[in-house]
N, C-alpha and C positions, 0 to 999 in steps of 0.2 A: 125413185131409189132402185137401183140395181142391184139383184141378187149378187150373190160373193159364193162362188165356190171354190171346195180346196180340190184341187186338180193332178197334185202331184207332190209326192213327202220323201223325205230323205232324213236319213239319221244315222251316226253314229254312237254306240255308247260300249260299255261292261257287256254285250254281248258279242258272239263270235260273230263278224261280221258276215262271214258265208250262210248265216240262218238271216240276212236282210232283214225282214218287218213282217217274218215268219213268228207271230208274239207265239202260239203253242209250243215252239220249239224251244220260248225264253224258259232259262235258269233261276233261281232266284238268287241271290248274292250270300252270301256265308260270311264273311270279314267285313271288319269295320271302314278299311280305305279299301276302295275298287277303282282302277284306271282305266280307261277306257282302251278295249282292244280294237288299235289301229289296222285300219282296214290298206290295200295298196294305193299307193298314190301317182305310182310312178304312168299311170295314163296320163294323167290330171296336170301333174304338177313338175317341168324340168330338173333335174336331179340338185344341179348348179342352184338353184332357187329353191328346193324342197331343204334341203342343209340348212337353211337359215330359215329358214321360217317355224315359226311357234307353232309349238299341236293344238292350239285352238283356230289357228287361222289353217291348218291342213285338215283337222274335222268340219269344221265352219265350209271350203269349198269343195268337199268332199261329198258333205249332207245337201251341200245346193245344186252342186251337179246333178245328183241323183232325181233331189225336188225338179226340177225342169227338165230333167231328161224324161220323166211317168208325162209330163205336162207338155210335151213334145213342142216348148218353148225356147227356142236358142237364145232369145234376150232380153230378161223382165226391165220396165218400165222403172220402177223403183227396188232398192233393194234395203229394206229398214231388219234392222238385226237387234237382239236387247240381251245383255249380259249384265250379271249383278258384279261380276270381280274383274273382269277382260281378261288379259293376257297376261296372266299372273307370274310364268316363268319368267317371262324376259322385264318385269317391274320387276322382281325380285334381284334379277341380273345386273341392271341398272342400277339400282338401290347400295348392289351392294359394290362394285366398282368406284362410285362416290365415296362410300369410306374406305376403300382399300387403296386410292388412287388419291387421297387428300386432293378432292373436287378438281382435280387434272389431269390433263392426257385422256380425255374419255371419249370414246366413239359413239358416234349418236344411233348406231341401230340398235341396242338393246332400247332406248328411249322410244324410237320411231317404232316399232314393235309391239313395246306394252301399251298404246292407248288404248282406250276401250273401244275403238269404231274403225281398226288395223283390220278385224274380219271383215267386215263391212266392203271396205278400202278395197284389200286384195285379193274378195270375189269380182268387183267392179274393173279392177285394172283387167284383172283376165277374161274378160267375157266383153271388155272395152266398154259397161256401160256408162253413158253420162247423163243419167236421169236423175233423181232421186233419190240421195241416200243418206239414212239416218240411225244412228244407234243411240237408244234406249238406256238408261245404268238408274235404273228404278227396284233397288234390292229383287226380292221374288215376284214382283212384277214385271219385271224390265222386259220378258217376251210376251207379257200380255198387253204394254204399254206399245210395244211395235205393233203386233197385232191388231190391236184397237184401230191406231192410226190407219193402217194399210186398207183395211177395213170401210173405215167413213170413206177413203178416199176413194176407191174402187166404186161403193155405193154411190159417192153424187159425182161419176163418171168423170172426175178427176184423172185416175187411171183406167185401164182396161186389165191390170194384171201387176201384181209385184211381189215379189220374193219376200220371205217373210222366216226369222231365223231366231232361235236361243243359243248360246255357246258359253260352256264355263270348264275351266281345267282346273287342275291340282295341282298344287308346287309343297314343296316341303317345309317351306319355313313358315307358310301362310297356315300352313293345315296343321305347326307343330303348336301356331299360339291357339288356332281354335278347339284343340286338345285339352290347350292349358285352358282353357276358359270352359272347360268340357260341354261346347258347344258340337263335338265331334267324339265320337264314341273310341277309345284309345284299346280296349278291346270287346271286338263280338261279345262275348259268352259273357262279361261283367260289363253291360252298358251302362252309363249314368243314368239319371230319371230323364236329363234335359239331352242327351250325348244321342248323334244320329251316325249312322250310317254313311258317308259319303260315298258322291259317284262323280262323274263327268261324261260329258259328251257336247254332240251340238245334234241340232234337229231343223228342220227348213219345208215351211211348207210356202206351194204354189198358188198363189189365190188369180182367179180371174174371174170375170164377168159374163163368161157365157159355158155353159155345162156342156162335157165332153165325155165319147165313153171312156174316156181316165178318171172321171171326178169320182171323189170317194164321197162327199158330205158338201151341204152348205152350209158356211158359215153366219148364222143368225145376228148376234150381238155377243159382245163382250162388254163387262162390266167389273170396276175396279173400285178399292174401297180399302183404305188403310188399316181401321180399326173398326172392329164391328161387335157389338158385346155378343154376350153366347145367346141372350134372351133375345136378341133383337135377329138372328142369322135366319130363321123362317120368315119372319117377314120380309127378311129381303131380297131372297128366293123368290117369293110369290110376288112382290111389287115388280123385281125383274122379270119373270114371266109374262105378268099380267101387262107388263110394257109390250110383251111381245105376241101378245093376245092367245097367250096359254093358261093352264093351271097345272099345278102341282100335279096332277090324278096325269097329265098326258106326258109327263117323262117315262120314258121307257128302261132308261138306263142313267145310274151318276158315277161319273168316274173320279174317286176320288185319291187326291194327292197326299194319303196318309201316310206318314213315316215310324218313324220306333217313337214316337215322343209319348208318352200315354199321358202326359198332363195334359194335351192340346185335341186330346181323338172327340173331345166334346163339342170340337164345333163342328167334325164330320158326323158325329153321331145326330147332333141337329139337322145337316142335309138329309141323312135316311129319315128321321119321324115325318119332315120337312115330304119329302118326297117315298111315302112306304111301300106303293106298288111298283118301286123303281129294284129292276136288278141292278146289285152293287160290283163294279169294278174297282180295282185300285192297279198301280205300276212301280212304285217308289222300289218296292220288294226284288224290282228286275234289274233299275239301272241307278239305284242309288239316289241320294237330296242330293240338290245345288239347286242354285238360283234360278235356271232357267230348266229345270224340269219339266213344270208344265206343259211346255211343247210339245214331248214326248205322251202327255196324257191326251194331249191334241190327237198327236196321228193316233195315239191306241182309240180312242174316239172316234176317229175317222172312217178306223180300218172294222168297228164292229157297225155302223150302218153300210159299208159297201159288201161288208161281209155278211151280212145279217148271220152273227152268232160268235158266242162271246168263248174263245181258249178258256180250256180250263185253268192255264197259267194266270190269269188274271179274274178270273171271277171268284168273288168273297162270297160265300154262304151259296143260296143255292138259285138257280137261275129262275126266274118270275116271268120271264116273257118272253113270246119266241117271236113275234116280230119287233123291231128296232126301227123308229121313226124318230124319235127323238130323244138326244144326248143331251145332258148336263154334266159339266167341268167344271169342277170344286177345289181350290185350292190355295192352303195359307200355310203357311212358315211363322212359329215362333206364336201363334197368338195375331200374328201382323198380315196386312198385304193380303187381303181376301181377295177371290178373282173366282168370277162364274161369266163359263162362255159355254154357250147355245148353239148347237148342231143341230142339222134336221140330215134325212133323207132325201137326195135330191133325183 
């Protein structure tokens, strides 16, 4: 089995794009909806072609450029992407031409736009690749669900290297029914018990098989799991560990995917007892929930073993260790879709 290092990260989100993956310079978010501040595109992407194209599929090769430019790879092997909603503008767009257009007269590019694997698509047109490529729609899994893949596949030398991405936007009619279902917090300062925060962005990281002075972390395992009771989340922390011939006492750091919900902080609170000598990180506070978050907990993961030392922007309580050899990545939505994945120092 071959090692998996992540080589190179790229991201978009709610922060000013000129502070890059500078996390101590991150903000934390104040409002209940955050959009994500677009970065320039017009390097990237021809103007004629940037006009029509969705802001997730402009984040989406924006954050991949970046991941491969650190990875000083002009053309990944595979390129697996995982989004829980896709390209929600232009499905909305479509959607609603259908009824305003009594199912006639209707132009297929809001259609050809909204799939959920159009980022995927029109990273590969532009960069020409014809390898490999696959998008993930696994609710708050779906970039762990790319991940995983890209992963085994790089290990039994499958590939040598492949692009690896979460992308979710905001549209307003999608975000006004999750309102009504006060699955989305309709104001800051009066949230519901069950009401979050949203964000948006995309995030892309570079995985290959052989460690360069770019590599920030290796990527160990990822492990997925729909429904996991609260009594049962330590043991399966330590069963995943003990897969990978650790124990609880050698995490150094958890980075956990905590949001406003405080009916659900229990099954973070079970990582910390789970793992006590670990200092605690969290990120949600910087760039918002969406499905494909975790990503972003990836590179904040990445970037505190290449950095050895954790922003005060993201560290919870107070810091326990001053070297970082190994990371854990924590993180469920709703009670659902638990996800722990394994960094080391490489």
């Amino acid at each position: 089995m071959k090692q998996v290092y992540i080589n190179g990260v790229g991201s978009v989100s709610i922060q000013d794009p000129l502070r890059a993956l500078d996390l101590a310079s991150y903000v934390p978010i104040d409002q209940a909806i955050t959009y994500a501040q677009q970065p320039s595109y017009k390097e990237l992407i021809a103007p004629a072609m940037l006009r029509r194209m969705a802001k997730g599929v402009k984040m989406g090769i924006y954050a991949s450029q970046k991941a491969l430019d650190q990875a000083q790879l002009a053309q990944p092997e595979a390129i697996i992407t995982g989004t829980g909603m896709g390209c929600l503008e232009d499905s909305e767009k479509f959607l609603k031409s259908i009824l305003e257009n009594d199912e006639q007269y209707l132009t297929p590019t809001s259609f050809i736009q909204s799939t959920h694997n159009t980022v995927g698509a029109q990273i590969a047109l532009r960069l020409q690749c014809k390898g490999y490529n696959f998008t993930y729609v696994h609710a708050a899994v779906s970039f762990e669900s790319a991940l995983l893949d890209a992963l085994l596949q790089v290990q039994t030398q499958e590939l040598n290297n492949a692009l690896v991405g979460g992308i979710e936007e905001i549209s307003d009619y999608t975000l006004s029914l999750l309102q009504l279902t006060e699955m989305v917090n309709k104001d800051f300062d009066k949230p519901f018990k069950e009401g979050v925060n949203i964000g948006e962005g995309a995030t892309f990281l570079c995985l290959q098989n052989e460690k360069t002075t770019a590599s920030y972390a290796e990527l160990v395992d990822v492990s997925i799991q729909h429904r996991i009771a609260v009594e049962d989340i330590g043991g399966a922390v330590e069963q995943f560990l003990a897969q990978n011939k650790m124990l609880s006492a050698d995490i150094d750091v958890v980075v956990l995917g905590e949001n406003s919900v405080n009916s659900h902080q229990i099954y973070f609170d079970q990582i910390v007892e789970t793992c006590p000598a670990a200092a605690q990180v969290h990120y949600k506070h910087l760039i918002g929930e969406y499905d494909t978050a975790s990503a972003f907990g990836v590179v904040v993961a990445s970037s505190l073993l290449k950095n050895q030392a954790i922003p005060a922007s993201v560290l919870k309580g107070e810091q326990t260790t001053t070297a970082i050899k190994n990371v854990l990545v924590y993180n469920q939505l709703r009670g659902e879709d638990h996800s722990l994945i394994l960094l080391t120092q490489c």
